[in-house]
N, C-alpha and C positions, 0 to 999 in steps of 0.2 A: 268057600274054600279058596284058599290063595296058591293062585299057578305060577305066577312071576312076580319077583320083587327087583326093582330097580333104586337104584341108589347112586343120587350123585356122588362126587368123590373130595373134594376140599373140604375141609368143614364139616364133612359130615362120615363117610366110610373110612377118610383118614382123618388121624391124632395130626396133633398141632406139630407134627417133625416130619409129614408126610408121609408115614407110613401106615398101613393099614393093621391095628391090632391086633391083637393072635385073637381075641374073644370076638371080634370080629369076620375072624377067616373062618374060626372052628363054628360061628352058627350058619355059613355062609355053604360047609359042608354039609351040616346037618340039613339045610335046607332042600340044597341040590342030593342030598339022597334019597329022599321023604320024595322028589320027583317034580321038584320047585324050580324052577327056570330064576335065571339073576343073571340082569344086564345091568351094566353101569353105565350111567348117561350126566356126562363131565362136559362143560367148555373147554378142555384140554383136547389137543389133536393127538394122534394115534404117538408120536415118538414121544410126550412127554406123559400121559395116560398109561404108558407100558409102563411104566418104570416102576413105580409105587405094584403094579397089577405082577408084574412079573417078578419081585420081590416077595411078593403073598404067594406067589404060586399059584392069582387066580387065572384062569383061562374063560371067558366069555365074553360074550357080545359085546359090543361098545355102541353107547350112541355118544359120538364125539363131535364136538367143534358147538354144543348146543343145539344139535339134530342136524348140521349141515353135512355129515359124515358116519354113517352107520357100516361096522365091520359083524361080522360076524367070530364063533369063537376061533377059529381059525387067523382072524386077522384079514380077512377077503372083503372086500366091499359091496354092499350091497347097495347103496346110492348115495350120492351127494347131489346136497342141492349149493349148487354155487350163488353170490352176491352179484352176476354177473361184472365188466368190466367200468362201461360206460356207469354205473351206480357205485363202483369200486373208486372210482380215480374222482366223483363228485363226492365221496365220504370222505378221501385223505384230504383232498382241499380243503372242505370242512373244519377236517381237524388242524390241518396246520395255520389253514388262521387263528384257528384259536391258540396256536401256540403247544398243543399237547403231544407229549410221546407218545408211541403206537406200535401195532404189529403187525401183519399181516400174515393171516395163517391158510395153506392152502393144505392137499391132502398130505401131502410127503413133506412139506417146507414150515419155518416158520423163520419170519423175513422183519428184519432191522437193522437200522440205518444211524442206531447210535447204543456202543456199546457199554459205554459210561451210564447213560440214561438205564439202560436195564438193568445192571447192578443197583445203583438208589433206588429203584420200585421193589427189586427184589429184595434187598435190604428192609426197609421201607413195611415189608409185607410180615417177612418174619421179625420186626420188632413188634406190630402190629400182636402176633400171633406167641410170642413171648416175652414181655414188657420187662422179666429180667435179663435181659441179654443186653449189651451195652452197644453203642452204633460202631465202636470199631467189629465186636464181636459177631454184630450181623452184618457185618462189611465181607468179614472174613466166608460166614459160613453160606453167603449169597454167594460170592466168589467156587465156594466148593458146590454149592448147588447147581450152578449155570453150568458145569462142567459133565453132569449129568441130564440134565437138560436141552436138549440139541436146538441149536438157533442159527441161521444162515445170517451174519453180517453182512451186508450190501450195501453201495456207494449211494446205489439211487433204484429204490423199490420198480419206482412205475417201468425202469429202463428192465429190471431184470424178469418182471412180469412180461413184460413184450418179448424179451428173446425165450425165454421159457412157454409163454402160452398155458401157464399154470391158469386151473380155478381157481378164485379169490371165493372162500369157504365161511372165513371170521375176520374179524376186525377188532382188533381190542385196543381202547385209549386209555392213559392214565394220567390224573391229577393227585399228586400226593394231598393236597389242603381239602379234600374231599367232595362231596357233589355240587354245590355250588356252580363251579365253571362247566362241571359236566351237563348242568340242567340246562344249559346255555346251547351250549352243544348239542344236547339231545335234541332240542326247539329246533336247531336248524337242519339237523339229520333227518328229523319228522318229514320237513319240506320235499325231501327227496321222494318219499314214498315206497310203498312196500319193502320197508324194514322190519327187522325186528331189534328191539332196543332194550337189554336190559343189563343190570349190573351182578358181579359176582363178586365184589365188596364196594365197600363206600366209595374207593379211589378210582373206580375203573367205569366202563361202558363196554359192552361187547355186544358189535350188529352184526347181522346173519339177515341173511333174505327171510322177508314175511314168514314160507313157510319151512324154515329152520328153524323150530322150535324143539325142546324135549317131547315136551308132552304130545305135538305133533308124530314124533317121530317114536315115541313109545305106543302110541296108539296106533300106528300102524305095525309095531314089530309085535304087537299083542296079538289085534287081528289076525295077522298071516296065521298066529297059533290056536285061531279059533277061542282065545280068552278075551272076555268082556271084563271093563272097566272094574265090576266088583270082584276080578278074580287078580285084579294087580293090587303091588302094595308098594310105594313108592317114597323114597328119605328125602329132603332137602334142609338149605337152610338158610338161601337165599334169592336173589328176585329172577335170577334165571331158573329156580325150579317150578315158577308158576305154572306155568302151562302144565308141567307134570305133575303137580299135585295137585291142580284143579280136577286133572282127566282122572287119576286113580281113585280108584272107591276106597282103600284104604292106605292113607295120606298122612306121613308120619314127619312134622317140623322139630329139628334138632334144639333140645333146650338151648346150646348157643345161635338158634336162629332169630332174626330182624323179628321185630312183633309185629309188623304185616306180615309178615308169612308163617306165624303162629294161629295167625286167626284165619290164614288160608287154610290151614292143612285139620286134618279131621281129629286127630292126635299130635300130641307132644312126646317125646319120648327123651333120654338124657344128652347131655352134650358129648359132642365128638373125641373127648379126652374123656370121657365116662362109658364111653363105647355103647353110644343109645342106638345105633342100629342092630346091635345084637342084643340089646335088652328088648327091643320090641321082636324081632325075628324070634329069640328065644320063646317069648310069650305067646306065638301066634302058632308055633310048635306045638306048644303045650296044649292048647286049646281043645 
């Protein structure tokens, strides 16, 4: 019997416009009144993870930043594990040799240092994700996106981490020509040690300390409720949902997910625009 269902949120609990479908909200009731717990466990920090969540009207748990940040439904925090500093400021070295754009997200902030640059990724992302839409068109609608999207522009990250004394929580780089430069990149993040290294589309890399992981961080929010691994049921549809669907006993990859992570997950169920977490949720209802 399934007690908790988690679902990450790009790609997989939201349509390709970011929003979460209604066949998706309305199994998402049916579940939570049947007595089913549903957390959603996103790389997105808490200000940009609301947005999509509080447009649905849903209200629960979050495991955010890639498990480096777990709220409860309330929005209260229950722990973060930070990248600490000195492993922080050896990662943006890192990346600025290599030349790539980045982010730094902490629990309240999320920090960049070039505002032109996030528009072309943003851009960049929803053409990716709409192929009819034209580059001035996703110029424009990146532009209206960011504007919902909360970002702290800053002159110089490391100076404003120092006067804040912020935790550094995620790291996210991006290369628009895709992994390639990033596997370069990842090689010498490895060197650092106790990271965690994985991607949330082909163009990006996002680390979190070792044990900031989902699946880490689902299996402890499972536990505290007294549910074992075959009583969760978990959505992804890409390489940061591993740890979460290796841990869940039922393990549902999105028909638009990577085919390594189809052969990870225990089930396949429809794409994000065909709203396959409520055709599996529907089904497990039913059962």
């Amino acid at each position: 019997m399934i007690k908790l269902i988690a679902s990450d949120m790009d790609g997989t609990l939201l349509n390709n416009h970011m929003r979460v479908p209604t066949a998706n909200i309305e199994a998402i009731k049916k579940a939570r009144a049947q007595g089913i717990e549903f957390i959603t466990a996103t790389g997105r920090g808490m200000s940009h993870a609301k947005i999509s969540l509080d447009e649905a009207k849903i209200h629960v748990p979050m495991i955010l930043l890639n498990g480096a940040h777990v709220v409860n439904a309330q929005r209260e925090t229950i722990f973060t594990i930070p990248i600490g500093l000195e492993k922080t400021l050896a990662v943006m070295d890192a990346i600025e040799t290599a030349g790539l754009y980045y982010e730094i997200f902490t629990a309240e902030h999320v920090y960049s240092e070039n505002h032109s640059k996030r528009i072309e990724f943003v851009s960049e992302h929803l053409l990716s994700r709409d192929p009819e839409l034209s580059k001035k068109m996703a110029i424009a609608a990146s532009s209206d996106h960011l504007t919902l999207t909360p970002i702290d522009y800053v002159e110089n990250i490391r100076q404003t981490l120092k006067e804040t004394g912020e935790d550094v929580l995620k790291i996210i780089a991006f290369d628009k020509n895709g992994p390639e430069l990033l596997k370069e990149v990842t090689i010498e993040l490895e060197k650092i040690g106790d990271l965690a290294i994985a991607a949330s589309e082909l163009t990006n890399i996002e680390i979190n300390h070792v044990n900031a992981q989902k699946g880490i961080a689902l299996k402890q929010f499972a536990e505290q409720r007294g549910f074992t691994s075959d009583e969760v049921m978990a959505f992804g549809d890409n390489f940061n949902d591993v740890s979460m669907l290796t841990y869940a006993g039922n393990s549902y990859a999105m028909a638009n997910a990577a085919l390594e992570i189809k052969k990870i997950a225990k089930h396949v169920t429809d794409t994000n625009e065909e709203n396959g977490v409520a055709t599996a949720i529907e089904k497990i209802l039913s059962e």
